[in-house]
N, C-alpha and C positions, 0 to 999 in steps of 0.2 A: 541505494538511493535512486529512485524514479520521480524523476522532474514533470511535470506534465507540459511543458516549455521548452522547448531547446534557449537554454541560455545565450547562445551564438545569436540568435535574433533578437537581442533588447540591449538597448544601448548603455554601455553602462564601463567599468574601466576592472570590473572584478575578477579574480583572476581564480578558473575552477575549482583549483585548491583549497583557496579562500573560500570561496561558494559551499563545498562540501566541511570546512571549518565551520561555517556556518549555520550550516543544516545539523549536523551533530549537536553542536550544542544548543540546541532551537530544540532537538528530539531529544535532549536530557531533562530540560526545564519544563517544555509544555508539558507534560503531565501534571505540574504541578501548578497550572495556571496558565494566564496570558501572557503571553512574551510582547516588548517592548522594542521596536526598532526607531535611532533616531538617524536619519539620514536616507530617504529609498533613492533619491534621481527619479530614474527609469524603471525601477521594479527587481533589478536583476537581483538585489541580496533579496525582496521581499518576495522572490520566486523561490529560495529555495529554506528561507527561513517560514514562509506559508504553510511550502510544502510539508513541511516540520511539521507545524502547528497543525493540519487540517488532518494528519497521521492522527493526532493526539487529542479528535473532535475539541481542540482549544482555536482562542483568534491571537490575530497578530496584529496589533497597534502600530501603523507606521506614522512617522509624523517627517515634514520634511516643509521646507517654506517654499519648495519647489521653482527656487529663484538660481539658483546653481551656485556653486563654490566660487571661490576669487577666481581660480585658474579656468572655468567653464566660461568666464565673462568675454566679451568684443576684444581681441587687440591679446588673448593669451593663447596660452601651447594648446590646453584643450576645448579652446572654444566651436561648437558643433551649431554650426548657421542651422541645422532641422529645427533648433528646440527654441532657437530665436522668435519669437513674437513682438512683428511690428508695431503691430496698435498699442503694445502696451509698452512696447520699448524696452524691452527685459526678456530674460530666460524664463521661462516656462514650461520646465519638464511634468506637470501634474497631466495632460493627454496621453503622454507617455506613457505615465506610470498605471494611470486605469487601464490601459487598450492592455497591458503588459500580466495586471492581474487578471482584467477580463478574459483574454484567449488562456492564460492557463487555468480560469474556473475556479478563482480564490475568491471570488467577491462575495463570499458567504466568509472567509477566514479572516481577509486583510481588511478590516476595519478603519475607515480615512472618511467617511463624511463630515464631520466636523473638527477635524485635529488641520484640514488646512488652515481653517479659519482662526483657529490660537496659535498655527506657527505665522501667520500675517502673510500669507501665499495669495492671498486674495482683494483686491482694492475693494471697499465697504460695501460695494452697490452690486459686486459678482459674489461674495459674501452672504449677502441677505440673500439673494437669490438659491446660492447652494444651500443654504440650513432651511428653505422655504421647499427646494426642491424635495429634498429627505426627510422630511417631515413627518410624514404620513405612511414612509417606508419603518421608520425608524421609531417613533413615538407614540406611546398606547396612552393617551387621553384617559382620566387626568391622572394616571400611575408613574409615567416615566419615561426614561430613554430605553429600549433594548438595545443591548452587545450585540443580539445575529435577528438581523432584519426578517428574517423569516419562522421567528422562534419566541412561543407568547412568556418571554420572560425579559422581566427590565430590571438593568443592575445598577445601584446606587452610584458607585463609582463615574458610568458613561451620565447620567442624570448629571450627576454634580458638574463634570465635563462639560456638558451643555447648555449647563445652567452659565459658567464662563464665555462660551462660545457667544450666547445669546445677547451679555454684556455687550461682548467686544463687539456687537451691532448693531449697538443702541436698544436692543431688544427687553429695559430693563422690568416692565411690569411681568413679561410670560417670564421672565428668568424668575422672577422671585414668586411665581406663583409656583414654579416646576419644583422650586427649591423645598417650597413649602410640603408638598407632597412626598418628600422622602422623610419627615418626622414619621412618617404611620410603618417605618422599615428599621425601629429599633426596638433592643431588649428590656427587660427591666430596668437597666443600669444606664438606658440611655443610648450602646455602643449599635450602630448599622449594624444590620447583614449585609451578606454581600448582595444577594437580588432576591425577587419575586416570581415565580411563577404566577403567572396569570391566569391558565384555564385549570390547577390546578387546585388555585388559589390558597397558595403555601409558600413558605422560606425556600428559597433553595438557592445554593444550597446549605445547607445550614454554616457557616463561615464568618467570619467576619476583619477580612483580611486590615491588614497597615496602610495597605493601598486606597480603601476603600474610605477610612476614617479620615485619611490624610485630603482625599479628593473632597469630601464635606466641608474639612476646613477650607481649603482654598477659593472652594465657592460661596462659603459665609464671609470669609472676610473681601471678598471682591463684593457679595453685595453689601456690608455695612460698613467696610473704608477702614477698619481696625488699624492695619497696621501698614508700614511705608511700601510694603508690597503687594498690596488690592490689587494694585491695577496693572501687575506685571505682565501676567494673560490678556486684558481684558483693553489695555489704553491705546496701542499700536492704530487698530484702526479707526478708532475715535479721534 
């Protein structure tokens, strides 16, 4: 295992052992897809579960509300005055956790532009800004979301994703226009692909994971109110 990070520089409570537990089984799965991380803080597990995944040309979903744990808060054992943010009056590890994947050159692996905004890390108006900022990194007009900001491929799944995101920021006409554009990404039978190549202009890869079907649903029924949990992503910061 080669870190591109010294672990010892990111703040974090993970202890190496745990760190390379982690890595291992990050290097068992990614081959077989994207790995899911919930919880980063500061980056330290997303440095060595990245380093995983970017072995395995796959990404690493971190999602985190980047507000800290009970015991991170004012007045507990581990509260850390750095990650404190006055103006907002709360913890604030998401600086952290970029500058953390930034220096170790994951920001093509660990994938967080819009999963702060469905874990509610974000008050409405910093929010709109971030989905408005990654926009244009991230979104190929009028196909979809892509998974690697630098890669002419958009995968159903991040689409449907952001079709949520865009809810939870009042953003609800592009949401249901963006939604609309992943009907031209099914089979005969109706079932998604997983993504699009774009300059190829082909399926790929040919797939059509649980993951991906399941991410369609949740962003149908948050836009059309079906069931009692619509708006379990989508109502926090409305």
């Amino acid at each position: 295992m080669h870190l591109p990070l010294d672990p010892d520089t990111v703040k974090g409570f993970l202890d190496p052992e745990e760190g390379r537990a982690l890595y291992e089984a990050a290097q068992q799965r990614a081959p077989h897809g994207p790995c899911l991380e919930i919880g980063g803080y500061c980056g330290k597990s997303a440095l060595y579960l990245g380093t995983a995944c970017a072995e395995a040309d796959e990404i690493l979903f971190s999602v985190d509300h980047h507000r800290g744990s009970e015991e991170n808060q004012p007045g507990w054992e581990y509260f850390d005055p750095s990650v404190w943010d006055e103006a907002a009056q709360a913890v604030d590890t998401l600086p952290f956790f970029r500058e953390t994947i930034r220096k170790a050159g994951l920001e093509q692996t660990v994938m967080d532009w819009y999963y702060v905004v469905l874990a509610g890390a974000l008050p409405l108006e910093a929010a709109r800004q971030r989905i408005l900022d990654g926009w244009a990194q991230f979104v190929i007009e009028p196909l979809g979301c892509r998974c690697v900001s630098d890669e002419p491929w958009v995968t159903i799944a991040e689409t449907a994703e952001l079709v949520l995101a865009l809810l939870a920021i009042g953003e609800t006409e592009r949401a249901a226009k963006l939604f609309a554009a992943l009907f031209d990404y099914r089979d005969e039978a109706g079932v998604f692909w997983m993504g699009w190549q774009t300059r190829e202009q082909i399926v790929w890869p040919r797939e059509q994971p649980s993951w991906t079907q399941a991410a369609v649903i949740l962003a149908a029924d948050a836009l059309r109110g079906d069931t009692p949990g619509s708006q379990l992503l989508t109502k926090p910061l409305l």
